[in-house]
C-alpha angles and dihedrals in degrees: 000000000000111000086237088070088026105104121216123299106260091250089045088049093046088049103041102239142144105266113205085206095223129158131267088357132019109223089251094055097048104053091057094034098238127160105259118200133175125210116264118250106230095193086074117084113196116224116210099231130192118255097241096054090085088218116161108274115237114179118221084233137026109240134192102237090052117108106196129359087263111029107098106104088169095075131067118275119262135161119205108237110203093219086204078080093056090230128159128222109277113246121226090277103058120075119196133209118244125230126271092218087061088055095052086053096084119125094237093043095066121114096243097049092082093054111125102213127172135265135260100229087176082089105039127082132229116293119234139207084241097055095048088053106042075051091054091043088054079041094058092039079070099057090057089049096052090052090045102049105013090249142074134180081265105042114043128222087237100044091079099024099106092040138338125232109239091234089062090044090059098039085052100050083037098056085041093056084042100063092038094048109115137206092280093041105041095096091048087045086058101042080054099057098037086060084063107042083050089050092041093061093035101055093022098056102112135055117297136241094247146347096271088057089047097051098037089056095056099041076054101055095037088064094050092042089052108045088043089053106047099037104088092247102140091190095049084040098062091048097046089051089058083051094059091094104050088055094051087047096046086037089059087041097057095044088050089043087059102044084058079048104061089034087063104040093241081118086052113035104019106027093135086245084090122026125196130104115231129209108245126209138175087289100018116208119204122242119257096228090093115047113237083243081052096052099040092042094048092045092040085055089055093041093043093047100048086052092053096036090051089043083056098044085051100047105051084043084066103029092058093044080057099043087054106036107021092255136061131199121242114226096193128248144279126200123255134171112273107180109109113239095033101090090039098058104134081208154039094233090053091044086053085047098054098042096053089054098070143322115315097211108246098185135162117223094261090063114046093087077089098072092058081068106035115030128029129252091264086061097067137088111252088232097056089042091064092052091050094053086062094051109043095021140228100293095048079046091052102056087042088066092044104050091069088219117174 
């Protein structure tokens, strides 16, 4: 059901209070870790299914512990029948589609889950030069993932596997020119690299043809931006710092891109990750030539990388303002997904898996100071971890990863 037609959680309802509608959680009920429930629909009649039928999975109660509306492998398969149809239960040859509405339904996929909204510096300590630069070393560890193994904690293996965008083909064989450039080379290296971040800005200046290519043109120019930046090139210094604004404006494009996106189905149903067109009706179901596991995993990679990939423009955007005039603007938050093994499931069947264990931690920045509290260390994502490190500093991180909480 889409949260539009969705009524109030029953706590939300008894206190009066605005219900966001979410599954498993509303965003109330989440912050204070109350049991959210929704009323039953009596209208809608569950049919026991055989496990092999590979039907949407839709659970008799909403439970706290549930992540989506049809993410808990470990229950029996069943499929809700509407009896107004006059429909029978489907046998074990019969597949359904399921609805469009449930897949909407997905905590990332929710209107309010691309707000940028600001930050609650009461909590946070000052921020120091040695922070921000223990953050842009990790940074640039990435890099150097990325060019080892092809993924990072902010550029997933999956993102690129169909096509890559020529501007990622030639961030990636300039970066690695980049960390294998020598003392002799190292002027024809960033000429090099200069050519393409000026071409970059030049031929990429307008909206792109899909999310892939906006997020792959501004993870482009943020590695150009960064390693130009942070080299000690004075030169490639002066030019990447005139480039800062068309990252942070690329960088709020693609983020708004995304939200219509999402508003319109196009990250769902056409984000280039799978590819097929399906026939719509009044109450469209979805083909069943993409599993509903397929569809929300491929649509959760797009949403999760422009979040990081916009956490990561920003932030070099204020941690090098910092780094140059003793303070930095903040430029708010978005949420992202902070549990740690969900961004690195090799498939759509083991991120269903992990999502449907337990909450996967979808915070905004604003929040996290709650698994400090409640998880260990072990528990979180490597890429919100950096973030957290700049806002409660080394010494609360520290006996976080001391106390052995979980």
């Amino acid at each position: 059901m889409h949260p539009k037609t969705r009524k109030a959680c029953e706590p939300c309802k008894s206190a009066k209070r605005k219900c966001t509608k979410q599954l498993p959680q509303c965003r109330r009920c989440e912050l204070r870790g109350l049991a959210c429930s929704y009323e039953e629909h009596p209208r809608m009649v569950v049919y026991g299914a055989n496990d092999n039928v590979g039907l949407i999975r839709l659970p008799q109660q909403h439970e706290e512990q549930v992540v989506s509306s049809f993410l808990q492998p470990s229950q029996p398969d069943v499929i809700a029948i509407d009896p107004q149809l006059g429909l029978e239960p489907p046998t074990t040859t019969i597949s359904p589609s399921p609805s469009l509405d449930d897949l909407r339904s997905a905590w990332f996929l929710t209107p309010d889950s691309w707000e940028v909204s600001s930050v609650d510096t009461s909590r946070l300590v000052p921020i120091s030069v040695g922070e921000v630069h223990i953050c842009f070393d990790k940074t640039k560890d990435w890099l150097k993932e990325w060019i080892e193994t092809g993924s990072n904690p902010f550029i997933h293996p999956e993102l690129n596997k169909k096509s890559v965008p020529s501007c990622i083909q030639d961030a990636f064989m300039a970066l690695s020119t980049y960390f294998n450039k020598t003392y002799k080379t190292s002027d024809m290296v960033f000429r090099f690299i200069e050519d393409k971040a000026n071409k970059l800005t030049v031929s990429h200046d307008c909206q792109q043809s899909s999310i892939v290519d906006e997020i792959g043109r501004v993870q482009s120019l943020f590695i150009y931006t960064f390693i130009r930046l942070f080299d000690g090139n004075i030169r490639q210094r002066h030019y990447a710092e005139q480039h800062l604004p068309i990252l942070h404006r690329w960088a709020k494009q693609m983020l708004s891109h995304a939200s219509c996106a999402t508003s319109d189905d196009r990250l769902l149903l056409h984000n280039a990750l799978t590819v097929y067109t399906p026939e719509l009706t009044s109450h469209p179901p979805v083909p069943c030539q993409a599993s509903p596991e397929q569809l929300l995993w491929h649509a959760w990679i797009l949403s999760e990388s422009v979040r990081r990939t916009w956490c990561v423009s920003m932030m070099i955007q204020s941690g090098y303002e910092l780094l140059k005039t003793g303070s930095g603007p903040c430029f708010g938050g978005v949420r992202i997904t902070t549990r740690r093994g969900v961004w690195d499931a090799k498939t759509a069947a083991a991120w269903t898996s992990i999502c449907a264990e337990r909450s996967v931690g979808f915070l905004h920045r604003s929040e996290t100071e709650m698994l400090l509290e409640e998880r260990s260390i072990d528990e979180v994502d490597v890429f919100p971890l950096v973030l957290m490190g700049l806002d409660f500093g080394p010494d609360r991180m520290e006996r976080w990863r001391n106390s052995g909480k979980h």
